[in-house]
N, CA, C and O atoms as a Tripos MOL2 file, in Angstrom:
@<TRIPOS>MOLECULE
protein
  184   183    46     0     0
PROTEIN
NO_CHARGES

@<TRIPOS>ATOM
      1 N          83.3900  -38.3110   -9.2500 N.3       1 UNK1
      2 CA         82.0030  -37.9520   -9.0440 C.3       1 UNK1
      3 C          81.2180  -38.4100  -10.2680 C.2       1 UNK1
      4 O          81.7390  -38.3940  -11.3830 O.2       1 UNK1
      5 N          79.8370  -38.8600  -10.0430 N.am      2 UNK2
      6 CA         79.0500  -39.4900  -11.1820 C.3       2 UNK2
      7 C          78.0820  -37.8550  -10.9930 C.2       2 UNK2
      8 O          77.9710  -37.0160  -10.0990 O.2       2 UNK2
      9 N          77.4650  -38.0580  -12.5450 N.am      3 UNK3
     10 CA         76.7630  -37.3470  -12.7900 C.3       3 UNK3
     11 C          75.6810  -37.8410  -14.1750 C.2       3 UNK3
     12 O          75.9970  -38.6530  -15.0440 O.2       3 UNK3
     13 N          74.4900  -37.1710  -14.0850 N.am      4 UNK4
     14 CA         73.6460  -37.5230  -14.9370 C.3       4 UNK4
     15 C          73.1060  -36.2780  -15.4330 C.2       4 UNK4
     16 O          72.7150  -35.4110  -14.6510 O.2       4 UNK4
     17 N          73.0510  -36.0990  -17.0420 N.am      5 UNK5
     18 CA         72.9490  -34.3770  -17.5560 C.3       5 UNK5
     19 C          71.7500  -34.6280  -18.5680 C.2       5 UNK5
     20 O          71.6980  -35.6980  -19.1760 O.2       5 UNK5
     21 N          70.8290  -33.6870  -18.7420 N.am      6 UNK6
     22 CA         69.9300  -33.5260  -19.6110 C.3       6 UNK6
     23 C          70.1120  -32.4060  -20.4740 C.2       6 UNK6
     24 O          69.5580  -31.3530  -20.1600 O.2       6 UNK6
     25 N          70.8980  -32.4720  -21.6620 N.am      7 UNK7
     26 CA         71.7890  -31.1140  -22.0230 C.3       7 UNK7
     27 C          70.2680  -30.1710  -22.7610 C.2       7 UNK7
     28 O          70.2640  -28.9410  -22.7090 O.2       7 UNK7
     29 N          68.8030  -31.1240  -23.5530 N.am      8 UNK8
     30 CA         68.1070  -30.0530  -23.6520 C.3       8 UNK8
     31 C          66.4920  -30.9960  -23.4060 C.2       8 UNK8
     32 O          66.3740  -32.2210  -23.4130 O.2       8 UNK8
     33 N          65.3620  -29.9350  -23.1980 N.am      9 UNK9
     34 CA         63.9880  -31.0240  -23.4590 C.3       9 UNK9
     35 C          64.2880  -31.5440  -24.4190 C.2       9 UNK9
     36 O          65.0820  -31.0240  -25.2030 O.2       9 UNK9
     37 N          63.5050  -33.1990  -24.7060 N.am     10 UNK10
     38 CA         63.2330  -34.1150  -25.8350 C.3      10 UNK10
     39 C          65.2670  -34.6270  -26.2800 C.2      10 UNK10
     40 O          65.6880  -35.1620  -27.3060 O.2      10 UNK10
     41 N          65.8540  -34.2890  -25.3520 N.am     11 UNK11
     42 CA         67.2280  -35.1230  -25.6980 C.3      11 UNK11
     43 C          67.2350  -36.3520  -24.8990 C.2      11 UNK11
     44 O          66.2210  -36.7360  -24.3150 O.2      11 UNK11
     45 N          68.4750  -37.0470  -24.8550 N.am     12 UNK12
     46 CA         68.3450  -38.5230  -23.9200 C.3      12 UNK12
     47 C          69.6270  -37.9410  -22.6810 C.2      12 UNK12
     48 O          70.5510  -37.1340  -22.7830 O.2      12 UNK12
     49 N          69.2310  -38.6230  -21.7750 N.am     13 UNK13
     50 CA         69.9950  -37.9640  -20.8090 C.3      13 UNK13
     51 C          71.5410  -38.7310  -20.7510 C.2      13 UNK13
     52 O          71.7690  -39.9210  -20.9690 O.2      13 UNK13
     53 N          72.2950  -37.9010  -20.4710 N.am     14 UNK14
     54 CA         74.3190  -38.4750  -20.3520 C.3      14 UNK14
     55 C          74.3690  -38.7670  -18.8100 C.2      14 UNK14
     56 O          74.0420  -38.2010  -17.7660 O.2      14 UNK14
     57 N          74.8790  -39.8030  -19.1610 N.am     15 UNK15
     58 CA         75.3990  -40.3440  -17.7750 C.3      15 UNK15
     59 C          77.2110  -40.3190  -17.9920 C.2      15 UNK15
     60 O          77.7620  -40.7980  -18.9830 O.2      15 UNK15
     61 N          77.8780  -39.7130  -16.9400 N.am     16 UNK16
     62 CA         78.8340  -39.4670  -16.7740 C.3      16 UNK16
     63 C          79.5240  -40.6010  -15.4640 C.2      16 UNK16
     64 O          78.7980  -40.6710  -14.4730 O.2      16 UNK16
     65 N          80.5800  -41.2890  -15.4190 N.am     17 UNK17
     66 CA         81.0410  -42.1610  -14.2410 C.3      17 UNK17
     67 C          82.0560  -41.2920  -13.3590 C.2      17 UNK17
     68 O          82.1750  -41.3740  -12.1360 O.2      17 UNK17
     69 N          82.5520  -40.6980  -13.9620 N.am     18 UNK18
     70 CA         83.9070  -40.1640  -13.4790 C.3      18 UNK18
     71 C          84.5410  -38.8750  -14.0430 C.2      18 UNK18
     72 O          85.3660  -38.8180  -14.9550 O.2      18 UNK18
     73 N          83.9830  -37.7920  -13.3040 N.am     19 UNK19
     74 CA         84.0490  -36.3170  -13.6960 C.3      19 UNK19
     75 C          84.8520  -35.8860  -12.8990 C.2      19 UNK19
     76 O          85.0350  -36.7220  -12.0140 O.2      19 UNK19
     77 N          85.7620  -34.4890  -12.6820 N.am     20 UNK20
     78 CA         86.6950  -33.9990  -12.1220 C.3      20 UNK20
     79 C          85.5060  -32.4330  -12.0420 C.2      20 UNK20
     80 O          84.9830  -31.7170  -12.8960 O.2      20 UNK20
     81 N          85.5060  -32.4750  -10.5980 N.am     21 UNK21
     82 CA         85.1930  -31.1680   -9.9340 C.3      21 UNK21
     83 C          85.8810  -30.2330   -9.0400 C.2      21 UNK21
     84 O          86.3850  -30.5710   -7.9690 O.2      21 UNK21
     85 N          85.8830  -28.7800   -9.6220 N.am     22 UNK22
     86 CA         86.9810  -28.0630   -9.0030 C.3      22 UNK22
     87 C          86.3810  -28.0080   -7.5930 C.2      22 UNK22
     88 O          85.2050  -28.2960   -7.3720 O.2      22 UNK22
     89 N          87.2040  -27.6460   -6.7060 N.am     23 UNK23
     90 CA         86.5430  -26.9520   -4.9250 C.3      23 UNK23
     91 C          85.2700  -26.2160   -5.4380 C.2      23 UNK23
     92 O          84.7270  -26.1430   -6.5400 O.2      23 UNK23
     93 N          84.9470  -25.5790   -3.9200 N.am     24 UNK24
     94 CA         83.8370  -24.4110   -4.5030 C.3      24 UNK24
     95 C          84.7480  -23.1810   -4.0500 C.2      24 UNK24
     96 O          85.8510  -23.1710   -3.5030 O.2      24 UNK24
     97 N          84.0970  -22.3790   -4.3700 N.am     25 UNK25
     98 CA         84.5370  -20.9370   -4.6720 C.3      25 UNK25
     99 C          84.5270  -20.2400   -3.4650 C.2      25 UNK25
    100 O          84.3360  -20.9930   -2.5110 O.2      25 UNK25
    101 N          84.6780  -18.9580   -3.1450 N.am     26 UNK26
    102 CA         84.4460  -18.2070   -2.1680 C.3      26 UNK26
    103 C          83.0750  -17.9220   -2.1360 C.2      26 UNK26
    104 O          82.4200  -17.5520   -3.1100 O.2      26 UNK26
    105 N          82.4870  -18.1700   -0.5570 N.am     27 UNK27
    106 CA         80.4780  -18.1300   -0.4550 C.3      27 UNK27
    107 C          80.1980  -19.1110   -0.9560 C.2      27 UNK27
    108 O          78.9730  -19.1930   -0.8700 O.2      27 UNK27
    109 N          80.7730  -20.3660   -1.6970 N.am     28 UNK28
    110 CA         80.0920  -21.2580   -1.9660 C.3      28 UNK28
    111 C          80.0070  -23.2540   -0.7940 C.2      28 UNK28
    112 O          80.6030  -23.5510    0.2420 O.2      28 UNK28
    113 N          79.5130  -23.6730   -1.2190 N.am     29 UNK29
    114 CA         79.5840  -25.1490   -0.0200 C.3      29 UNK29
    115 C          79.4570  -26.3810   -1.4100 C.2      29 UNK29
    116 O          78.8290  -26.3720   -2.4680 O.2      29 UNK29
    117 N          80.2660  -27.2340   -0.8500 N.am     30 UNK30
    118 CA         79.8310  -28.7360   -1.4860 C.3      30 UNK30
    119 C          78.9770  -29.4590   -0.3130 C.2      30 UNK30
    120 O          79.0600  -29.5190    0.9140 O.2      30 UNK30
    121 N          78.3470  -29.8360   -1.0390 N.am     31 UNK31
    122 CA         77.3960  -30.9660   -0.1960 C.3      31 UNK31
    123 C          77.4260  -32.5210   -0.7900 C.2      31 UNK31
    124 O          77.5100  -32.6910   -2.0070 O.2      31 UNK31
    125 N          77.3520  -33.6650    0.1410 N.am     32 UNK32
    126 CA         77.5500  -34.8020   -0.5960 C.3      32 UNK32
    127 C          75.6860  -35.1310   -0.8970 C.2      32 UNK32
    128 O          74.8600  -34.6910   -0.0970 O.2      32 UNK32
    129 N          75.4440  -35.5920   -1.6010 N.am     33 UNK33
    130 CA         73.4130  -35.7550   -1.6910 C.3      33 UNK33
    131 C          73.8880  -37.4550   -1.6920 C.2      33 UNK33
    132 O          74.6920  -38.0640   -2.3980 O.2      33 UNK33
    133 N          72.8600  -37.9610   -0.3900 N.am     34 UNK34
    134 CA         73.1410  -39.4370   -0.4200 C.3      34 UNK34
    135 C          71.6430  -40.2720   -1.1880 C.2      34 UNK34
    136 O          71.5780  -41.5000   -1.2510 O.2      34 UNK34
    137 N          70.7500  -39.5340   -1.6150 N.am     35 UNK35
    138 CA         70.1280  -40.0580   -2.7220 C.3      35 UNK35
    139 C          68.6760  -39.0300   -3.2820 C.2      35 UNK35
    140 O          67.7100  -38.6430   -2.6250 O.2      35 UNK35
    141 N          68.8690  -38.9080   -4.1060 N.am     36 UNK36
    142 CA         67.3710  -38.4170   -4.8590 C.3      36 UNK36
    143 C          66.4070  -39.2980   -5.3490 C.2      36 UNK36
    144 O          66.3410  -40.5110   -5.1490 O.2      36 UNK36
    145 N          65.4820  -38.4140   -6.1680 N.am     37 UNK37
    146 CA         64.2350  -38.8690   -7.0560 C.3      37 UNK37
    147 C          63.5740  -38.3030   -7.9660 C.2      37 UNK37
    148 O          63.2730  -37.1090   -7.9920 O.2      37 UNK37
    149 N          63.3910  -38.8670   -8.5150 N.am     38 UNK38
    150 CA         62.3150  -38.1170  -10.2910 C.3      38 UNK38
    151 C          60.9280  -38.6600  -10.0830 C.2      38 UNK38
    152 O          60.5680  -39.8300   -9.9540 O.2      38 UNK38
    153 N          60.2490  -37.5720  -10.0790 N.am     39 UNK39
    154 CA         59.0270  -38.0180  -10.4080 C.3      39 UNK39
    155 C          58.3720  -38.1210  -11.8370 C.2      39 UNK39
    156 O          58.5690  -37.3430  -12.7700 O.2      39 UNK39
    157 N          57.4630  -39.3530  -11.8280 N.am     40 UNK40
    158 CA         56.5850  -39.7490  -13.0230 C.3      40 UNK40
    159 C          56.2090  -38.7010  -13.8430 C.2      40 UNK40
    160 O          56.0400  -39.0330  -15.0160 O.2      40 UNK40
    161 N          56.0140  -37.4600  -13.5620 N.am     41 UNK41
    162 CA         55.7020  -36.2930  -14.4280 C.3      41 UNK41
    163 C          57.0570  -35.2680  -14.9240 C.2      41 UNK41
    164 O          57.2140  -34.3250  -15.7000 O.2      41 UNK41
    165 N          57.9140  -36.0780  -13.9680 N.am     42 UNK42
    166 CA         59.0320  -34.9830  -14.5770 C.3      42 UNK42
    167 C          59.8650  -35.8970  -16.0400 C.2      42 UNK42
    168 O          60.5390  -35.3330  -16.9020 O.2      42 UNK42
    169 N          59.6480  -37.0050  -15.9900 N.am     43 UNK43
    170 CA         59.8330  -38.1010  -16.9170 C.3      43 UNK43
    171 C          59.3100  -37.5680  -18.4060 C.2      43 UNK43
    172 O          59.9650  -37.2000  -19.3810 O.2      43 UNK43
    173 N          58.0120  -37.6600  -18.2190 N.am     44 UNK44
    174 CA         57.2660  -37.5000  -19.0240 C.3      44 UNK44
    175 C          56.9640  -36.2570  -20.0320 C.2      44 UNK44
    176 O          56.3290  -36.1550  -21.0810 O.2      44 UNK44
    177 N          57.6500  -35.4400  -19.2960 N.am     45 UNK45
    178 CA         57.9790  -34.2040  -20.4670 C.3      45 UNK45
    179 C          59.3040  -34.5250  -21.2590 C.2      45 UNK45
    180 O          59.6260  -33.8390  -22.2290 O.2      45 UNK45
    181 N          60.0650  -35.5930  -20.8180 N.am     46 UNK46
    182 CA         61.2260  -35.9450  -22.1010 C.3      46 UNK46
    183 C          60.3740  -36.3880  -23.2100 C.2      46 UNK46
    184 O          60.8800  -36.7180  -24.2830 O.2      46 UNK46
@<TRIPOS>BOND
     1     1     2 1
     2     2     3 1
     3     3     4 2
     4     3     5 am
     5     5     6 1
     6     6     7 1
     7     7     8 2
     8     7     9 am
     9     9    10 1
    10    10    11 1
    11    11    12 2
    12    11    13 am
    13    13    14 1
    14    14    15 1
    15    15    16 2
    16    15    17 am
    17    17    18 1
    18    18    19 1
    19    19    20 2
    20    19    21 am
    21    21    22 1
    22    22    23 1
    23    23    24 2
    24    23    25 am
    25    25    26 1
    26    26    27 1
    27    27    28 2
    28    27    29 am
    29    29    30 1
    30    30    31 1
    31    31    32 2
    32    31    33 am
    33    33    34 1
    34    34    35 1
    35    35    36 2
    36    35    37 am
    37    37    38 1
    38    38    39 1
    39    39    40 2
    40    39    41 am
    41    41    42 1
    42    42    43 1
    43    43    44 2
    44    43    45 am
    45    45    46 1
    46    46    47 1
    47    47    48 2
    48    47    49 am
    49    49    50 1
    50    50    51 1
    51    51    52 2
    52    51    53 am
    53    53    54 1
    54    54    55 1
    55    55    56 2
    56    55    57 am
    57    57    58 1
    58    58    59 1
    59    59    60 2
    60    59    61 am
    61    61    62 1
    62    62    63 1
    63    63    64 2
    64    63    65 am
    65    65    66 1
    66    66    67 1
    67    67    68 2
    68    67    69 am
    69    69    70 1
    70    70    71 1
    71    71    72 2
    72    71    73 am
    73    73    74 1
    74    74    75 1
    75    75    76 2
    76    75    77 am
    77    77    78 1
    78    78    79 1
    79    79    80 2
    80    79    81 am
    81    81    82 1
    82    82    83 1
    83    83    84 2
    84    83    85 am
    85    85    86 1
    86    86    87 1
    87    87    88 2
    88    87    89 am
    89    89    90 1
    90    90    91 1
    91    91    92 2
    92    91    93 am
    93    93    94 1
    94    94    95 1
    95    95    96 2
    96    95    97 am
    97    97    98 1
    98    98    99 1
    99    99   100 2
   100    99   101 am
   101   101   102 1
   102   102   103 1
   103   103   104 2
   104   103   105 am
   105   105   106 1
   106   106   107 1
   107   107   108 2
   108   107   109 am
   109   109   110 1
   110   110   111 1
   111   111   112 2
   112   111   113 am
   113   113   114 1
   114   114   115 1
   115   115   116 2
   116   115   117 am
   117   117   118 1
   118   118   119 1
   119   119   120 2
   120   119   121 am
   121   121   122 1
   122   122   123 1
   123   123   124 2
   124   123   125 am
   125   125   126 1
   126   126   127 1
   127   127   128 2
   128   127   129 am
   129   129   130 1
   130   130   131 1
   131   131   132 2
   132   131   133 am
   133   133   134 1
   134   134   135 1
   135   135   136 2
   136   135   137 am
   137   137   138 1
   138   138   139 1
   139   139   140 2
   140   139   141 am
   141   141   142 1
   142   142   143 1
   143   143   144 2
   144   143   145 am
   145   145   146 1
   146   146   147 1
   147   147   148 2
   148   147   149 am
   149   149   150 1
   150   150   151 1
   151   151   152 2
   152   151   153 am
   153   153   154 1
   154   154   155 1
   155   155   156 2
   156   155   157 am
   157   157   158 1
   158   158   159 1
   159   159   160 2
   160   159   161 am
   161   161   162 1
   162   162   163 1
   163   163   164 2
   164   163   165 am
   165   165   166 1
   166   166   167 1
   167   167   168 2
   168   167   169 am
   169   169   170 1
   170   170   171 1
   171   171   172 2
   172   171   173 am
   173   173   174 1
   174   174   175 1
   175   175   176 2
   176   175   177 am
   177   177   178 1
   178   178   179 1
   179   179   180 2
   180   179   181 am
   181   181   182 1
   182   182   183 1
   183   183   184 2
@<TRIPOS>SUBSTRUCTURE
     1 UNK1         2 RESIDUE 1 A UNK
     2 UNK2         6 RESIDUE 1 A UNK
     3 UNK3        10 RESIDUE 1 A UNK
     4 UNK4        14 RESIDUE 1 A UNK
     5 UNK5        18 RESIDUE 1 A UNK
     6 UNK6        22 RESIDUE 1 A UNK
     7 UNK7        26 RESIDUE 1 A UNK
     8 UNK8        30 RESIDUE 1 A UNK
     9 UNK9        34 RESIDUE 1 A UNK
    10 UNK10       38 RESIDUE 1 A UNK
    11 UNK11       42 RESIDUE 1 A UNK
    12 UNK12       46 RESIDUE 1 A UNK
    13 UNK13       50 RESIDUE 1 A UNK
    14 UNK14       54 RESIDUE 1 A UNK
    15 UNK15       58 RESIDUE 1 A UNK
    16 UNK16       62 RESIDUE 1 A UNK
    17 UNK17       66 RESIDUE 1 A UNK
    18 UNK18       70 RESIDUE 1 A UNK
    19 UNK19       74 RESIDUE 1 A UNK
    20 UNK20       78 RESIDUE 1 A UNK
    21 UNK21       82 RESIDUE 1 A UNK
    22 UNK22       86 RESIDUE 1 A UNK
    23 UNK23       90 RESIDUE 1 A UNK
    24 UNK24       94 RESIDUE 1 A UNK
    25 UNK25       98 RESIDUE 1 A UNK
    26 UNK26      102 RESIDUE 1 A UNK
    27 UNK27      106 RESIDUE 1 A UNK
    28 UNK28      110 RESIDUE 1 A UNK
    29 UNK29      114 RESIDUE 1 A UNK
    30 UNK30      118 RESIDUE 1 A UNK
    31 UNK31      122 RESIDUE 1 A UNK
    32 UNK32      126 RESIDUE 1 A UNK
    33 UNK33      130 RESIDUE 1 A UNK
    34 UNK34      134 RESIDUE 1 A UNK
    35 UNK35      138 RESIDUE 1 A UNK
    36 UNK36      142 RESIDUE 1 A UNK
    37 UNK37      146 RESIDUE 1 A UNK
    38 UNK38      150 RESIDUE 1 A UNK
    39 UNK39      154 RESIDUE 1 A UNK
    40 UNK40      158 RESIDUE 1 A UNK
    41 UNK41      162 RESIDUE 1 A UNK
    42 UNK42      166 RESIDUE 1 A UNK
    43 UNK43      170 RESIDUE 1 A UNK
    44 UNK44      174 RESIDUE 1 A UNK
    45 UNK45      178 RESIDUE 1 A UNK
    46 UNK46      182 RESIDUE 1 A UNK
């Protein structure tokens, strides 16, 4: 699984290629997300 982390405001964001994720839990669901988006203002507070 890829992942992309913003660990705080005003840091640079981690890009991860290949992470190990446990199942989900009891009450919980995985979902696959086949694409997102950032908007221009959410940018801009980095």
């Amino acid at each position: 699984m890829r992942a992309a982390v913003l660990p705080a405001i005003g840091e640079k964001v981690e890009f991860y290629e290949d992470i190990d994720v446990v199942g989900p839990g009891a009450g919980e669901v995985r979902i696959r997300v086949h694409a997102s988006g950032v908007c221009h203002s959410d940018l801009s507070g980095q």
